[in-house]
N, C-alpha and C positions, 0 to 999 in steps of 0.2 A: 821167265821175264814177264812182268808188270805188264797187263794190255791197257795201253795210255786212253782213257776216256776224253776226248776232243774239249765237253762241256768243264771239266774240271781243270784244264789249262786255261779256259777263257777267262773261270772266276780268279785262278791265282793272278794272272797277270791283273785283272781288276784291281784288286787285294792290295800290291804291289806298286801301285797308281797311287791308290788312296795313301798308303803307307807313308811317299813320299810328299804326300802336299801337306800331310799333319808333322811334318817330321823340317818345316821352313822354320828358322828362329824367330820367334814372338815379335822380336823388333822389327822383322823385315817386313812382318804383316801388320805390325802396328802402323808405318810410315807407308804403307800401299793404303790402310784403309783413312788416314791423315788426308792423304794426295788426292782420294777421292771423293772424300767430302768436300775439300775446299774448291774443287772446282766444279760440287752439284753445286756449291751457292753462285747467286748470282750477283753482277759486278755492281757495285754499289752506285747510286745514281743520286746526286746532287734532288732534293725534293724541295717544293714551295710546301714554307710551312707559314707560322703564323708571324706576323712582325713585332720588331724588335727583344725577342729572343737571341739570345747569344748560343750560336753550335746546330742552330736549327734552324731549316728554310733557305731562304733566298741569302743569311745571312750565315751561311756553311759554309763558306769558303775558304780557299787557304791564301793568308795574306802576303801579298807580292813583295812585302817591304814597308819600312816606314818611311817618315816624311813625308813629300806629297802624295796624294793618291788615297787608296783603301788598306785598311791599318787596323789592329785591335786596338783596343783602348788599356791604358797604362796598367789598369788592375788587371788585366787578361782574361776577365770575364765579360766584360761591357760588348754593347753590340756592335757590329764593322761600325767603321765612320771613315768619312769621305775628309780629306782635310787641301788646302789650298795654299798658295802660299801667296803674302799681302797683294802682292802685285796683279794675281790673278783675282783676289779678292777683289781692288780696287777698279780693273777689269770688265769684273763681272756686275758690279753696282751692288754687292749682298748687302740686303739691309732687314735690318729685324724688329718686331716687337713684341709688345709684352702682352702674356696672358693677363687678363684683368677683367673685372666684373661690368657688367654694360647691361641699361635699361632696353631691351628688345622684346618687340611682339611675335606671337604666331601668326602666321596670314596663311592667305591661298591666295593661290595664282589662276585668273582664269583670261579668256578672250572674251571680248564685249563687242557692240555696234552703237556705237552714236545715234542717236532717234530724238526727233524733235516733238514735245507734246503736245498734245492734239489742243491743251487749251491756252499754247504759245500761237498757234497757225488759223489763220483765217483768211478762208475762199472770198471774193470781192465777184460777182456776183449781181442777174436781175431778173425775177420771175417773171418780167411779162415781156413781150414782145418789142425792142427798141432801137434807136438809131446812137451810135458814139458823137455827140455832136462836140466836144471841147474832153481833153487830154490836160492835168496840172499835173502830175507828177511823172517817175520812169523811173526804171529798171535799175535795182540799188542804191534808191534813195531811203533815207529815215523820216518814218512819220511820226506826228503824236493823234492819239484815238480823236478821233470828229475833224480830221483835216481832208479837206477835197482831196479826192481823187480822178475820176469823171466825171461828165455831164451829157447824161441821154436825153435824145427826142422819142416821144411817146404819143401814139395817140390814147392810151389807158388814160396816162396822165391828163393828157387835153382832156377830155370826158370827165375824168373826177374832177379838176378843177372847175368844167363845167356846170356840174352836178354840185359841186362846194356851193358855187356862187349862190345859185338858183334855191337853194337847201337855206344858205344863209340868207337872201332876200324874203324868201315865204316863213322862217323865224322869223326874221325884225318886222313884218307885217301883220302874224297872227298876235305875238306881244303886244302889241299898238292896240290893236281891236280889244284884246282883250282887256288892256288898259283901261280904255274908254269905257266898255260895257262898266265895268266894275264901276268907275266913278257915277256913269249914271244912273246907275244902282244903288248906289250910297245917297244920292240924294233924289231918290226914288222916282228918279222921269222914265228908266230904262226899265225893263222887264224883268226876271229873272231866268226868264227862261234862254234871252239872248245870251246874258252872261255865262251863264253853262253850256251853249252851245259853241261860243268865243275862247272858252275855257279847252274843251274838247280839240280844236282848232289849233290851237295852241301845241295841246300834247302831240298832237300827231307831226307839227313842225319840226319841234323839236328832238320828237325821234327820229325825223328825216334829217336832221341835221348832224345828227349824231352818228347814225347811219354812216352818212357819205363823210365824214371823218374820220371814222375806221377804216374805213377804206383807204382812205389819204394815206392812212398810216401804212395800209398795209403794202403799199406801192413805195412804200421808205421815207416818205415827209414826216418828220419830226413833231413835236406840239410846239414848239417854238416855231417851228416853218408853217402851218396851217396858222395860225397866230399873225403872221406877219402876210400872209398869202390875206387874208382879212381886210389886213389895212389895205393891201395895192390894189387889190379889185384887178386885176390882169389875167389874162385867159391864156398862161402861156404853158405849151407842152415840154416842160424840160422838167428834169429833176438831176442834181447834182448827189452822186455817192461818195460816204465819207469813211475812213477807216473805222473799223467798227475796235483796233486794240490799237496798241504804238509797240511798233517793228519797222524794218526792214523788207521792204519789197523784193520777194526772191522771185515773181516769176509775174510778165507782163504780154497780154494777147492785146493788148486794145491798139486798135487801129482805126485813126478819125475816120466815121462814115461806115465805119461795120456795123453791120446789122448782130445783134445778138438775142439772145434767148433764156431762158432758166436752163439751159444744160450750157451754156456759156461761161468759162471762167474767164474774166476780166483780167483780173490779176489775185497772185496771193501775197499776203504778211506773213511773216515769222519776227517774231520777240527771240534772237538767241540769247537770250542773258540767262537762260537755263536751259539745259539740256536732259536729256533719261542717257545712261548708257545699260544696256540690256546685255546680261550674261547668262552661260545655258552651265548650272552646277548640277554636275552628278551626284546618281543618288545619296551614296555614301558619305555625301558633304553636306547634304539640307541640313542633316542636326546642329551644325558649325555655325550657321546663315544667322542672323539674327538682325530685329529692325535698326537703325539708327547706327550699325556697327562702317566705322569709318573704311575709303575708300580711298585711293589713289589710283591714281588713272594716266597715263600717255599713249601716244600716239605718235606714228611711223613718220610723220610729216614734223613734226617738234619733240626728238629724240628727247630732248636734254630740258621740254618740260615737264611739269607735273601736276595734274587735277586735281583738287580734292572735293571728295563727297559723301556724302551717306546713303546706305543702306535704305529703300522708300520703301518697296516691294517686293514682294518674297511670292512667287505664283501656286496656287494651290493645284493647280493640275497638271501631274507628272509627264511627258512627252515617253509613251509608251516603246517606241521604236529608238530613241536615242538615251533613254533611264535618264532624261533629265530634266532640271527645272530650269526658270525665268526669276531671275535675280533682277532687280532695277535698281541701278542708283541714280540719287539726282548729283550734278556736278551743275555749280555755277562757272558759268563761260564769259565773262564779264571783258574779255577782251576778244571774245569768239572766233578765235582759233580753233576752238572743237566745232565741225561741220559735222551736220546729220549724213549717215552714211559712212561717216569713216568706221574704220575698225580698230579697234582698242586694247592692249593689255591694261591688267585691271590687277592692284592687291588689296585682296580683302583683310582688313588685317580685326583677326577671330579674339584678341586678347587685347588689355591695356597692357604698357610698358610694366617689365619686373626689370628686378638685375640678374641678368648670369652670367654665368662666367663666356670669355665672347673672346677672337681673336679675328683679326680684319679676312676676310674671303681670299684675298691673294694669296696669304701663310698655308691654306689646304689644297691639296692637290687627289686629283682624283685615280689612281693605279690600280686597273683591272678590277674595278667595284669598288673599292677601298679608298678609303679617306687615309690620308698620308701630311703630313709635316717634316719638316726638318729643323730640327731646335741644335745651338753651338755645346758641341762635346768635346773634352779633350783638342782642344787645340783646330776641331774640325768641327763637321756635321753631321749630325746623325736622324735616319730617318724612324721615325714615329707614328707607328698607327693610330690615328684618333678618331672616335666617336661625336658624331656633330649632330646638334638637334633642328631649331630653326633657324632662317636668313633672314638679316631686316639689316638694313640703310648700309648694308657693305660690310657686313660682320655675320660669322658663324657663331652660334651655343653652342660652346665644347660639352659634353657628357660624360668624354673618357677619354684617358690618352694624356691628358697635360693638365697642369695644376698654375691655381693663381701665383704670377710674378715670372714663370717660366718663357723663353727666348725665342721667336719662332721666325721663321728667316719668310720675308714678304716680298723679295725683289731678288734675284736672282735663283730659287730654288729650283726652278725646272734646270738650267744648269747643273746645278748642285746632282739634280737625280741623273739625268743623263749622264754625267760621269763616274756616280756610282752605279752602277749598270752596265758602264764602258768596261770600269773595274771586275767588275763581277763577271763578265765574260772571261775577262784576258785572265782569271785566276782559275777560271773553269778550262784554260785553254782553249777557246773556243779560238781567240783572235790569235 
């Protein structure tokens, strides 16, 4: 008898094992390794892709049915579309129109400050020491330049008028003398040496006289007011201030009997019939800026008006901490509505008018980044991704996406997409 070795039963049984798993019918392991492929893959999942492709994206769906609702299109390749039926139509107010060529510019858009020019405003004002004796105008009235305003007491004034007088009596005195010398020098009773010394007399009156006229002036007496101060001979301390431009008085201290000074503002003018409004344009946008380039302007207080102006000033030094610059336009304010201190939207507008192709701002809509339309397909709607370049007066520059004469729905379309979306869930099953 055979002595059974323990190790050489382990390998037969192995042997024996193996025998049987190669010895399964090919089919039975063709449909095991079938079974387990299909469920290494994974379950297939509805993706956003690009729009209006057919079989791909947001537009993969399986459609619920025809008639109203989410549908293919007759040739069965077209993309979903959403379709209505009149009454919901009529409803919903859909209304549409036409792709077509339109003259529109480029612009920018920035924020502004209303600012009134410094050579529109003028301080009213007195450098010497005085009393407010008479008040003619107040606080939002309209002046024209050289109309009374005040009338102070002065003793500077008293004093130069003083000094006017006395200035003007010692000219008409040394003139006379010298007169006289001269003539009796011409017929030789008088000396010459008087006449030179008559003469000398003279000059020096009349520096003195000239003297205390600058002065007059400098105290605010006009050459027409020292002129008639001549004729009346009156030693009076007043002098009346008159607008030095023609405006509108926006701001009024005078109070009869106040004492005032040269740090005293009396009152100030502003002329608003022109305005600056100042905008702060980043850097990447100076090169766009140019002089004279037109302006449009409103403001939060007159929604529904509109400014126009030009480009004045373009600031050459950068604002290191905000990278930006000082744009100024001038805008005429001729019914002055625009107040200094308001705040402003502003469009620059960087081009003259071209044509291009344009469709009104309502027809686009804005989905997850993406510019969208919905132009009439097959009996429905269908949405349309389109490329949009600049906005001017209520219309988009198409660039891609729809072509001149094509349908684009401007009154009802947000409808339109919410129900296709509604659609597109309940085919996803979601609802």
């Amino acid at each position: 008898m055979i002595k059974k070795n323990p190790y050489f039963i382990v390998f037969a049984l192995i042997g024996l094992i193996w025998t049987a798993g190669c010895s399964r019918p090919a089919t039975e392991r063709e449909e095991g390794g079938q079974q387990q492929t299909a469920s290494a893959q994974p379950e297939e999942r509805p993706e956003r892709g690009n729009l209006g492709r057919p079989g791909r994206g947001r537009f993969a769906r399986t459609s619920p049915g025809h008639g109203r609702g989410f549908h293919r299109g007759r040739d069965g390749e077209s993309p979903d579309i959403i379709a209505f039926s009149e009454d919901e139509k009529k409803a919903l107010g859909i209304r549409t129109a036409r792709v077509s060529r339109r003259a529109l510019r480029s612009q920018l858009k920035a924020m502004g400050k209303v600012l009134s020019p410094q050579q529109k405003r003028a301080i009213v004002s007195y450098a010497f020491p005085a009393r407010i004796a008479g008040i003619h105008v107040s606080i939002g009235d309209w002046v024209k330049a050289g109309d009374k305003l005040v009338t102070l007491q002065s003793e500077e004034v008293g004093n130069a008028r003083a000094d006017y007088f006395k200035a003007k009596a010692d000219y008409e005195l040394a003139k006379r003398n010298l007169e006289r010398e001269k003539n009796l020098h011409e017929r030789g009773v008088g000396a010459r040496k008087d006449m030179l010394t008559k003469e000398a007399e003279f000059k020096v009156a009349e520096a003195g006289l000239d003297a205390v006229e600058k002065k007059l002036h400098v105290l605010g007496f006009t050459e027409e007011q020292v002129n008639e101060m001549g004729k009346a001979h009156q030693i009076n301390p007043t002098i009346s201030l008159h607008a030095p431009i023609a405006g509108k008085i926006i701001a009024f201290n005078a109070v009869r009997g106040a004492m005032v000074d040269q740090s005293t503002e009396i009152l100030s003018i502003m002329d608003p019939s022109l305005v600056w409004v100042d905008a702060e344009i980043f850097e990447r946008d100076i090169a766009r800026i140019k002089l004279t380039q037109e302006v449009k302007v409103s403001v939060p207080a007159y929604p529904s008006d509109y400014f126009q102006g030009k480009v004045s000033f373009i600031g050459d030094v950068l604002n290191e901490e905000s990278r930006t610059i000082t744009v100024r336009t001038e805008v005429p304010n001729r019914d002055g509505k625009l107040k200094p201190g308001m705040f402003a939207d502003m469009t620059i507008y960087l081009t003259h008018r071209g044509e291009v192709l344009a469709v009104p701002e309502e027809g686009v809509l804005d989905d997850n980044g993406e510019k969208i339309a919905f132009i009439p397909a097959d009996g429905g709607y269908r949405m349309q991704a389109v490329q949009v370049g600049m906005k001017d007066a209520g219309f988009y520059e198409i660039t891609g996406g729809l072509e001149e004469g094509q349908e684009v729905v401007t009154a009802g379309n947000y409808q339109i997409k919410s129900k296709l979306y509604d659609e597109i869930l309940k085919s996803a099953g979601v609802h």
